[in-house]
C-alpha positions in Angstrom: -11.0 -22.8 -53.0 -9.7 -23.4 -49.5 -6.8 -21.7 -50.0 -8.3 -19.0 -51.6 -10.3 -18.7 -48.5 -7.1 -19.4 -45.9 -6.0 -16.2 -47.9 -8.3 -13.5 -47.2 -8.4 -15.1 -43.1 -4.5 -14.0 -43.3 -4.7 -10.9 -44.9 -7.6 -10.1 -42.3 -5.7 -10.8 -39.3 -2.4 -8.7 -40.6 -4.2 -5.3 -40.8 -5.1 -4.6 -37.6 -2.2 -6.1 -36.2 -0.4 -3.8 -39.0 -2.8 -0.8 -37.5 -2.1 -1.9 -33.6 1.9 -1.6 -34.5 1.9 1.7 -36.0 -0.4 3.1 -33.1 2.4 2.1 -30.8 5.3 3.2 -33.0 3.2 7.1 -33.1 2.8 6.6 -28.9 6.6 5.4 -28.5 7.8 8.3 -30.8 5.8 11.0 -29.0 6.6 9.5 -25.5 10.2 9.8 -26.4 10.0 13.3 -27.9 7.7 14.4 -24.2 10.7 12.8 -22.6 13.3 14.8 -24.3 11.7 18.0 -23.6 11.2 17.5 -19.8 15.0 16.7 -20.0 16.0 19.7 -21.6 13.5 22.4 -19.6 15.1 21.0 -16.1 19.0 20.9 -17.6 20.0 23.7 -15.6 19.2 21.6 -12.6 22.1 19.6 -13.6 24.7 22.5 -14.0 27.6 22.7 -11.7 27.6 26.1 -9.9 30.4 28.2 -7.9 29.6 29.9 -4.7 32.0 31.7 -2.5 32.2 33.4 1.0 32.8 32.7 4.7 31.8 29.9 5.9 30.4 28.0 9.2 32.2 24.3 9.7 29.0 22.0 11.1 31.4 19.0 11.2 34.0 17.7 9.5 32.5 17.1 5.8 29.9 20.2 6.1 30.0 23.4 5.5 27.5 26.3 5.6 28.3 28.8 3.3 25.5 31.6 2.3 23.3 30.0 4.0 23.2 27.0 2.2 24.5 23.2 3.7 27.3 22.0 2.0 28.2 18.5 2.0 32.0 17.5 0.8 31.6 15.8 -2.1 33.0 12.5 -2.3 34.4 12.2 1.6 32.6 11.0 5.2 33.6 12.4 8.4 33.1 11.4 11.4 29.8 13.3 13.1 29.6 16.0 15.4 29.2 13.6 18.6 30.7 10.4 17.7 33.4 9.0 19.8 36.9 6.6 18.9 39.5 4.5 20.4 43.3 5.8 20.7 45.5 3.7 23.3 42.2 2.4 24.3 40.4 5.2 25.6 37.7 7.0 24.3 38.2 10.7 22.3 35.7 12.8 20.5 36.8 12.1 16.9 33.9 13.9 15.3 34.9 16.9 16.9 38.4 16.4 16.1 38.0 16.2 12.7 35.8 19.2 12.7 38.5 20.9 14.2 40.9 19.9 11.7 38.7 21.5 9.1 38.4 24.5 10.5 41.9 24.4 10.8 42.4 23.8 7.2 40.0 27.0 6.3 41.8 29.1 8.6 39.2 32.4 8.4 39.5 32.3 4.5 36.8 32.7 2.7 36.0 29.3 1.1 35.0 28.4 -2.5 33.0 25.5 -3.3 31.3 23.8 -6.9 29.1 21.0 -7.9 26.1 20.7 -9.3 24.3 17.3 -7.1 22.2 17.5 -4.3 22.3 14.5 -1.9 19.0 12.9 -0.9 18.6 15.6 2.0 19.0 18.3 -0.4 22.4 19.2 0.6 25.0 20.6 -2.4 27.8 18.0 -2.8 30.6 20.5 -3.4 34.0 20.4 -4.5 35.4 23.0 -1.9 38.9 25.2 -1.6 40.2 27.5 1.0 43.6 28.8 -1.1 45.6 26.3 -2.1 44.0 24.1 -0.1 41.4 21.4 -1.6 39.5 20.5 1.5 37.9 17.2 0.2 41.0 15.7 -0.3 42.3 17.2 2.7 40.3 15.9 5.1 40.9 12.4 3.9 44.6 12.7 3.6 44.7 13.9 7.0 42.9 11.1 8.4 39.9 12.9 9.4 37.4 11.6 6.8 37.5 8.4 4.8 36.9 8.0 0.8 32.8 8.2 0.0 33.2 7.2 -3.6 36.7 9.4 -3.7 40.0 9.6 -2.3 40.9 6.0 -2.0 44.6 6.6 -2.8 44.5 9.4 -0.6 42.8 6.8 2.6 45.1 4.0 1.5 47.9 6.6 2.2 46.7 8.0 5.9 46.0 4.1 6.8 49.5 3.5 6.1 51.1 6.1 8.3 47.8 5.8 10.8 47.2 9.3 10.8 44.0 10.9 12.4 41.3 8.6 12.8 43.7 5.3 12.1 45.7 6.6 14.6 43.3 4.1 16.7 40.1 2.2 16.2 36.7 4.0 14.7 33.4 3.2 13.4 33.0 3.9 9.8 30.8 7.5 10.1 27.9 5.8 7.5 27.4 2.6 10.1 27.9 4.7 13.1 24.8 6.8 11.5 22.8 3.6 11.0 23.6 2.5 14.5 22.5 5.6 16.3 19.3 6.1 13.9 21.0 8.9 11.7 20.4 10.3 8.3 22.2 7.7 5.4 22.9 8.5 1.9 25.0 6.3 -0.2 28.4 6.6 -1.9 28.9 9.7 -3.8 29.9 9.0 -7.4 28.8 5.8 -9.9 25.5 4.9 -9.2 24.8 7.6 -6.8 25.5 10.1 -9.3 23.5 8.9 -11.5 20.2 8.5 -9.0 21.4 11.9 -7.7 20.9 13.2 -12.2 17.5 11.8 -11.7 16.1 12.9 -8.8 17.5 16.3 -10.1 15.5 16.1 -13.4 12.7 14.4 -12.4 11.8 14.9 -9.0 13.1 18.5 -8.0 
């Protein structure tokens, strides 16, 4: 008799779990399919683009080209008015290295792809004048220093203290936080992936 009874009290607690669990697998299912089709409506946030033209040089890692900020992808330059050390005096290396793109571009019309936006809502671009590819460029010339790129190509300009290791500088991201300027993080790995997402889901 009493384990006829313990028998219906266990059948009676294992239907509504049983209910409760299928409820959730229904809301899980159609929370995954609402997911998947937010994805795929906003996908074309995500695609890499080509845009050509003339271009403005604001400093040494952006560009303005049709009217639309460019950020080099994968590089940071020194800014606009940040100062260095060479034989212990002061130079303006942020203009320096803006020089030395400008240099690099020449009056050509530039070409530039990429499909991320940083936090500011600048284009990270991949960007060519010629032959020349301008991210790598900068960084091989001693002017910029690897953001999540270019390490063999910094390692190199170290070694033969070209441009900026000609003497002693400030990194450009903790000169920025110093003097209360605008910081985004490295460009690549995680930041890629933070930049996907804030592409999908908050553009």
């Amino acid at each position: 008799m009493s384990s006829y009874r313990y028998g219906r009290s266990w059948r009676g607690t294992r239907r509504p779990r049983r209910r409760y669990r299928k409820f959730l697998d229904y809301a899980l299912t159609f929370a995954i399919l609402g997911l998947l089709i937010v994805v795929s409506s906003r996908l074309d946030r995500v695609e890499s683009r080509q845009a050509n033209g003339v271009v403005t040089v604001n400093d040494g890692d952006t560009l303005t080209l049709n009217g639309e900020k460019i950020r080099l992808r994968g590089i940071d330059a020194p800014e606009y008015n940040q100062t260095c050390l060479r034989d212990g005096e002061e130079y303006p290396c942020g203009r320096r290295s803006r020089e030395a793109l400008g240099k690099l571009i020449a009056g050509r019309p530039v070409t530039c792809s990429g499909w991320e936006h940083d936090r500011y809502g600048r284009l990270l671009g991949n960007c060519s004048a010629g032959d020349h590819d301008l991210n790598e460029a900068q960084v091989a010339g001693g002017w910029a220093v690897a953001y999540g790129d270019y390490l063999d190509q910094e390692e190199a300009a170290r070694e033969m203290g070209l441009g900026l290791w000609a003497g002693e500088f400030e990194r450009p991201r903790d000169w920025r936080q110093s003097h209360g300027g605008m910081i985004d993080g490295e460009h690549g790995g995680i930041g890629m992936i933070l930049n996907w997402l804030r592409a999908v889901f908050l553009s």
